[in-house]
Wavefront OBJ file of the C-alpha trace (Angstrom):
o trace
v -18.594 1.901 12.385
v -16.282 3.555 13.622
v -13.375 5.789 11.610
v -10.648 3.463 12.334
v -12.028 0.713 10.912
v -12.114 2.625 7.363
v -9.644 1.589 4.783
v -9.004 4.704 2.618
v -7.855 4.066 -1.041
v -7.125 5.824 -4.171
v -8.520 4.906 -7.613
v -5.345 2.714 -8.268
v -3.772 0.546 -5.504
v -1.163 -2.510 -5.093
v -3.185 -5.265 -3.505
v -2.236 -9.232 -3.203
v -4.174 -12.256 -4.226
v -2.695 -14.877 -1.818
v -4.647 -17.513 -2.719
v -3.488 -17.454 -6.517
v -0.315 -17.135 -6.071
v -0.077 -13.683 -6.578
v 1.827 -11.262 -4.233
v 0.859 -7.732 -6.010
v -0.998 -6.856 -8.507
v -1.752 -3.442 -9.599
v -5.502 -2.780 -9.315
v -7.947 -0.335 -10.773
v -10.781 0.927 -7.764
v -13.960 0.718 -9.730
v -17.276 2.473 -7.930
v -18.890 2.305 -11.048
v -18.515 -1.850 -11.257
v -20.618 -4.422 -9.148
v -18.270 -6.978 -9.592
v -14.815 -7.440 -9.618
v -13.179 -8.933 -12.354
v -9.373 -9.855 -13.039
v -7.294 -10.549 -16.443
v -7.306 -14.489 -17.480
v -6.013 -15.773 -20.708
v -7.803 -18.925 -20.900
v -10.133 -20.573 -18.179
v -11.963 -24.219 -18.588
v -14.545 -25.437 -16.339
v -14.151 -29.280 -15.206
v -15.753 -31.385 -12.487
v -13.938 -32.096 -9.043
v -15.948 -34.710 -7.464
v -19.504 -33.048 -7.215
v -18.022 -29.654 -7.536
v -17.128 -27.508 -9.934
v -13.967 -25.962 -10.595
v -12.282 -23.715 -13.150
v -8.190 -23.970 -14.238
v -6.777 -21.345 -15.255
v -3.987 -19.089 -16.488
v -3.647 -15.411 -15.106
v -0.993 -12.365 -16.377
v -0.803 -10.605 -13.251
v 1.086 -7.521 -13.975
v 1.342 -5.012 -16.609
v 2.587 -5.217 -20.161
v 4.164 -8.319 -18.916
v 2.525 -11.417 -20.917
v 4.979 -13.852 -20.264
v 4.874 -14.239 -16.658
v 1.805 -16.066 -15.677
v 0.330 -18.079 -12.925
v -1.639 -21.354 -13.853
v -4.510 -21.697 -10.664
v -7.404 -24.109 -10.074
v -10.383 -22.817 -8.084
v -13.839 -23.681 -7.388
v -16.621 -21.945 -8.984
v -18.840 -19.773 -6.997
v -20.851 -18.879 -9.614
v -21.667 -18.543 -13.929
v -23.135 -15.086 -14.444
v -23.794 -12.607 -17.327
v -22.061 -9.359 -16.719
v -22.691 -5.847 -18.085
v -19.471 -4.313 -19.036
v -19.454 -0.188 -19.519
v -20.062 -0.385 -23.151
v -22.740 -2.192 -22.632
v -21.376 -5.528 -23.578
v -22.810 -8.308 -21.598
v -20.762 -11.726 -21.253
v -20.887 -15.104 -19.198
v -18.287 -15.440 -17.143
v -16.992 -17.162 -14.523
v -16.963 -16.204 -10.607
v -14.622 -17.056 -7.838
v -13.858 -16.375 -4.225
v -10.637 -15.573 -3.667
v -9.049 -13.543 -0.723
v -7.792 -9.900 -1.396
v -5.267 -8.213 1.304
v -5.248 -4.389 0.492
v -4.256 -1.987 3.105
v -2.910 -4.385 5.764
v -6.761 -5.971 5.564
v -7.717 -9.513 4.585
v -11.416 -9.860 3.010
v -13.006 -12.525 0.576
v -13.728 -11.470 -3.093
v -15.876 -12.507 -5.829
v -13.734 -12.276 -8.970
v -14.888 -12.691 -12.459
v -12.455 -14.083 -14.954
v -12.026 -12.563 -17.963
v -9.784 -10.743 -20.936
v -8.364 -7.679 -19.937
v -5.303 -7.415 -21.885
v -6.236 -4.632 -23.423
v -6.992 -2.468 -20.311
v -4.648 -0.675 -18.630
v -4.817 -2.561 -15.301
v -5.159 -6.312 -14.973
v -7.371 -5.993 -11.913
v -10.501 -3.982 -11.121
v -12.058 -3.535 -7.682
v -15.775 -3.531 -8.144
v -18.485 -1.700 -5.488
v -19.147 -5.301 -3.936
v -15.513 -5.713 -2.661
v -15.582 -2.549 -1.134
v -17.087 -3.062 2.655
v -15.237 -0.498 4.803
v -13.942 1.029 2.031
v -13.496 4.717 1.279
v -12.242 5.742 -2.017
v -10.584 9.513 -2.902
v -10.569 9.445 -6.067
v -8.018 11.961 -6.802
v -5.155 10.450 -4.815
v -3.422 6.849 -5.522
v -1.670 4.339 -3.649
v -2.915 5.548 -0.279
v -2.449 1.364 0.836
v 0.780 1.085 -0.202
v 3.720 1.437 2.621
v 6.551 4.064 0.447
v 10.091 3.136 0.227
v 12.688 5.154 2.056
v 14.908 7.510 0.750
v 18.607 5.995 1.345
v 20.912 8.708 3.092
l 1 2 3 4 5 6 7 8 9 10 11 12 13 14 15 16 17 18 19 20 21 22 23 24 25 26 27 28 29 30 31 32 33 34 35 36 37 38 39 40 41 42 43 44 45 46 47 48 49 50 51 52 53 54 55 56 57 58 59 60 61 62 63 64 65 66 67 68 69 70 71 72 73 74 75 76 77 78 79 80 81 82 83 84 85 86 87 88 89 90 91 92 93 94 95 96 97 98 99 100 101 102 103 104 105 106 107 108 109 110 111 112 113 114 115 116 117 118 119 120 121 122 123 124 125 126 127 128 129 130 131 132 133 134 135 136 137 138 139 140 141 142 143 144 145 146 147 148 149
């Protein structure tokens, strides 16, 4: 591999979630979490034909809980996660695309409660291909705004 194809990031970044609707979320880079997981406030799992799928309601962006985003996906997967406390929970995966840094990759995304963290997103290890992270800058993805003369 060579250098160029590296992404560098810091341990927060603005990424979008095209798929869902959402355009840029603020997102926590995780080394320490396998998975990546992202805030819902209520999902419910229903059958689409032979598959199923899982409605439901996001609140994408900080201290903001009254702008959401109501998606329907199809589930990848039902898994008990390990949270850092040691808390372990079934949730529900996805596969959703992530564009960070100019760069389009799949995700798996677990849906769960995070209104009381400080970011509604977290980048786990798995979403990370390509991927190095410098942990004491931030934002390294996103493009900065001018200064107006």
């Amino acid at each position: 591999m060579t250098e160029k194809h590296i992404t560098k990031v810091g341990w927060k970044e603005y990424g979008a979630l095209p798929d869902l609707g959402i355009k840029r979320i603020h997102i926590k880079i995780d080394t320490g979490a396998r998975t990546s997981a992202i805030h819902t406030t209520q999902h419910k799992v229903f059958h689409k034909g032979k598959k199923l799928w899982v409605k439901f309601t996001t609140a994408p962006y900080q201290d903001d809980d009254d702008t959401t985003i109501d998606c329907e996906m199809p589930v990848k997967d039902q898994r008990t996660v390990t949270s850092s406390n040691g808390h372990r929970s079934e949730r529900v995966v996805i596969e959703t695309q992530l564009v960070l840094g100019g760069r389009e990759r799949d995700i798996e995304l677990t849906l769960i409660c995070r209104k009381k963290m400080k970011f509604r997103m977290l980048l786990g290890r798995q979403a990370m291909q390509d991927m190095v992270v410098i942990p004491e800058k931030s934002h390294l993805t996103t493009k900065k705004k001018h200064k107006k003369s």
